[in-house]
C-alpha positions, -999 to +999 in steps of 0.1 A: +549+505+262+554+492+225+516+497+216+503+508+183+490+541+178+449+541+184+424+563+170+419+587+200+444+592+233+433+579+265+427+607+290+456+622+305+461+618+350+474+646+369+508+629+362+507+631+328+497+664+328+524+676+349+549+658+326+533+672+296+535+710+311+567+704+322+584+694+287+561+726+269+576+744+300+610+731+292+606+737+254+598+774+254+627+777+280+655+764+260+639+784+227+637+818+249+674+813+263+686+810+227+667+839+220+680+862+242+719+851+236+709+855+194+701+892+206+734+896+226+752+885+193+775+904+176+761+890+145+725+887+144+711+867+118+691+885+091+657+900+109+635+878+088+655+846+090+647+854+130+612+861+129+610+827+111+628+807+134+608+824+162+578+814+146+591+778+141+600+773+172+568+784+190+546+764+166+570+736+179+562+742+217+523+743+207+530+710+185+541+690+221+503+690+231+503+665+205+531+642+215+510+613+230+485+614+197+513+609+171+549+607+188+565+592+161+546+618+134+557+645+156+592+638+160+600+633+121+588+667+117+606+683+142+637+663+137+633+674+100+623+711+107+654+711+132+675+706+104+674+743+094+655+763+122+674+769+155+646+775+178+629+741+173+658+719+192+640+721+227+605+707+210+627+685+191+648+669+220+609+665+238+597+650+210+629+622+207+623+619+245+581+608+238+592+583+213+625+564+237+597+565+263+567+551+241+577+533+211+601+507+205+635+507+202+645+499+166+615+527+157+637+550+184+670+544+165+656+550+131+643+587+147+676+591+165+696+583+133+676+610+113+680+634+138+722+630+136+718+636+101+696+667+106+722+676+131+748+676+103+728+694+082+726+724+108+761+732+107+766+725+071+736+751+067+741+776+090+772+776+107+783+794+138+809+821+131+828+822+163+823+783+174+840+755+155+814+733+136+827+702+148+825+716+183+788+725+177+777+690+160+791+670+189+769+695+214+741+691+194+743+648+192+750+652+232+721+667+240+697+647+214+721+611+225+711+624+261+673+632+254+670+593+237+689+576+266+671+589+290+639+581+272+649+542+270+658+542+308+624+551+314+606+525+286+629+496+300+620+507+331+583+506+333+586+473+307+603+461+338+577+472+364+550+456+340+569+422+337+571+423+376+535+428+380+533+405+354+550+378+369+534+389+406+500+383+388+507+348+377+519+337+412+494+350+423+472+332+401+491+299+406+491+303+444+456+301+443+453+272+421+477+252+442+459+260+475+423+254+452+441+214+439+456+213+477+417+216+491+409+192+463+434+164+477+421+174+511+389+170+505+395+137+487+410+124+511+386+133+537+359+118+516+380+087+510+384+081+550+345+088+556+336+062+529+363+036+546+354+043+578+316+048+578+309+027+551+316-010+571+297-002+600+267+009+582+273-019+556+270-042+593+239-024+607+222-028+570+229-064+566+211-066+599+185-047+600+174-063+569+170-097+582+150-082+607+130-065+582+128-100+560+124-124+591+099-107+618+093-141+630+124-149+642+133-159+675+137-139+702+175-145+706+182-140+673+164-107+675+183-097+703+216-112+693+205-088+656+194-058+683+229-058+698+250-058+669+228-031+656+237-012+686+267-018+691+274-010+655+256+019+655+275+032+685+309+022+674+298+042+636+288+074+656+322+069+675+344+067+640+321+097+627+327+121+660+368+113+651+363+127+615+343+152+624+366+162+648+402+162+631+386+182+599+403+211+618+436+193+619+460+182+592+447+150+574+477+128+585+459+132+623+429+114+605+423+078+625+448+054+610+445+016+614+475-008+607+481-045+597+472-059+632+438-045+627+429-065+597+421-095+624+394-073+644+378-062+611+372-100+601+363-107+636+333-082+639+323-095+602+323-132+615+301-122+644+278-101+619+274-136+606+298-134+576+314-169+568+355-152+569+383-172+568+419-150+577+450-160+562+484-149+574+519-151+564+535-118+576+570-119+583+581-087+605+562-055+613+544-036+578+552+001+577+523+020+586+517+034+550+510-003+538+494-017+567+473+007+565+468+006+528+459-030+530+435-024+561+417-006+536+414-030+507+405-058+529+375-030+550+360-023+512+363-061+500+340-073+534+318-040+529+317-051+492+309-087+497+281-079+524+264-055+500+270-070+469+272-113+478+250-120+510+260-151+528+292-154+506+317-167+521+352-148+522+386-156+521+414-134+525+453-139+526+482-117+536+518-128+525+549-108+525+582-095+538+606-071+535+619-071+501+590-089+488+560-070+489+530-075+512+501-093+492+466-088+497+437-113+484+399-114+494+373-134+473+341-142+482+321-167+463+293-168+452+259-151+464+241-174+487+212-146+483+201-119+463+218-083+466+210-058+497+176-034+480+198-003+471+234-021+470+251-007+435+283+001+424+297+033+442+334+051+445+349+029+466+368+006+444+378+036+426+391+052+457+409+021+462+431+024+429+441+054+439+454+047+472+473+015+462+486+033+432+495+062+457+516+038+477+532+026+449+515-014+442+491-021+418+452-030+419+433-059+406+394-073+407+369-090+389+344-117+389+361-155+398+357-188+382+334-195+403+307-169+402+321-149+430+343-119+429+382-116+438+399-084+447+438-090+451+468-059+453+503-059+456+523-030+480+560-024+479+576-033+514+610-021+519+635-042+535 
């Protein structure tokens, strides 16, 4: 609650004016009780000097409607007109109370400091003749030492509750950016399995379909042998689609994972699509499923690649590694024995790529080869 002072008070809740009632309440109290004991005394002060401080002190009640408006105004005044008049002390312990609870500390000491020295004054200037001075001055800096402490316990305190709601805010606020970057991740790596998935078996049924398209006077067994694979592709793409589709409700690591053993099948169904693919293996012991399934990958988007990119190119790709070592992955194609598929351009899928190998910890490289085709080749860490 260290805020500056602003031009007009915000308007008061039911709490703050049953706090503000309370203090006047509390105010006009303590001035009445001394009041009526000044009356009881044996020796009354002069009648004037009484009417004055009566006067003081209920222009000092009136003055606490003001306490939110100018707290620290207030309580110099009252501190200051306390120094003399009696009846004042209750507005003036109200007012030290507003400025614990609202302003900051050091401004709360410097008030608290003047009013011991006002304090001082009082019994300096008007003495009591039947209580000891000394007596009176250390009831006096209780009550004023009580009104300020119990002022700060209530400023620290709700600087407390606002640093907790503070703080509850932010978590909040972080919660929902970690669940919004953990839907991100999800969602890449949904996308990321679709395009790996769907994108060979469509690659297959477009390489196809094309010479179809290109070569309607074909024979009929190479239109049927072209009809089947179209089919059979087709069916086996709807298959992989219905297994996305239908884990998007489960975690991703339920998502359909292939290994190393795969890799043969994947150049297998390119050879019968008619790709020239020549497999290369020297695979000592059993890949972890992380990089099998990693290099599953690079070799599904080099032969999707090659078929969109390098028709009738032939391929050739090489596994090597061991525990220890590493498992290396190479495929280059040469070459284009024809021009490019009609639509085939550059997408996300080499990009995707990086970021799985660099996920699993190996390292990326591609670009065109000496010989006019295009050589893709990545490194994965294989523990031993």
């Amino acid at each position: 609650m260290n805020g500056s002072v602003t031009a007009s008070a915000p308007r008061r809740s039911p709490r703050d004016w049953a706090v503000d009632i309370a203090l006047f309440l509390l105010a006009v109290a303590f001035g009445l009780l001394v009041s009526a004991e000044r009356l009881q005394a044996p020796f009354l002060s002069p009648r004037w000097l009484f009417n004055l401080d009566q006067l003081a002190g209920a222009l000092s009640c009136a003055a606490l409607w003001l306490r939110r408006r100018r707290p620290v105004e207030l309580a110099v005044v009252l501190v200051t007109l306390s120094a003399f008049f009696e009846l004042v002390a209750g507005a003036m312990l109200a007012a030290l109370f507003t400025v614990a609870v609202h302003r900051h500390p050091r401004t709360t000491a410097a008030v608290f400091v003047l009013s011991l020295l006002t304090a001082v004054v009082y019994v300096v200037l008007r003495p009591e003749p039947d209580t000891s001075s000394l007596l009176l001055l250390a009831f006096g800096v209780a009550l004023q030492g009580a009104a300020v402490g119990w002022g700060l316990f209530v400023h620290h305190r709700r600087e407390l509750v606002l640093s907790l709601r503070d703080r509850a805010a932010r978590a909040e606020t972080e919660s929902l950016l970690r669940a919004e970057q953990a839907q991100h991740h999800v969602r890449e790596a949904i996308a990321r399995e679709i395009h790996d998935v769907l994108g060979h078996r469509l690659s297959l049924l477009s390489v196809h379909a094309g010479a179809l398209e290109y070569r309607p006077d074909a024979p009929a067994e190479d239109v049927a042998r072209a009809a089947k694979v179209i089919r059979e592709s087709a069916h086996q793409a709807l298959q992989d689609l219905r297994e996305v589709v239908g884990v998007l409700r489960a975690p991703v690591g339920e998502l359909p994972q292939p290994t190393l053993a795969d890799v043969r099948q994947l150049a297998d169904e390119s050879g019968q699509a008619g790709m020239r693919v020549d497999l290369s293996e020297d695979v000592v012991g059993t890949a972890p499923d992380r990089v099998g399934r990693t290099a599953y990958r690079i070799v599904q988007e080099a032969l999707t690649n090659a078929r969109k990119h390098a028709p009738g190119a032939g391929v050739r790709i090489r596994l090597a590694g061991a525990p220890g070592r590493g498992l290396t992955v190479e495929v280059g194609n040469t070459a284009p024995a024809a021009a490019p598929m009609p639509g085939g351009r550059p997408g996300q899928g080499l990009v995707g790529l990086a970021e799985r190998v660099d996920l699993a910890g190996g390292h990326l490289e591609h670009g065109p080869a000496a010989d006019g085709g295009w050589r893709l080749a990545a490194w994965l860490p294989w523990a031993p």
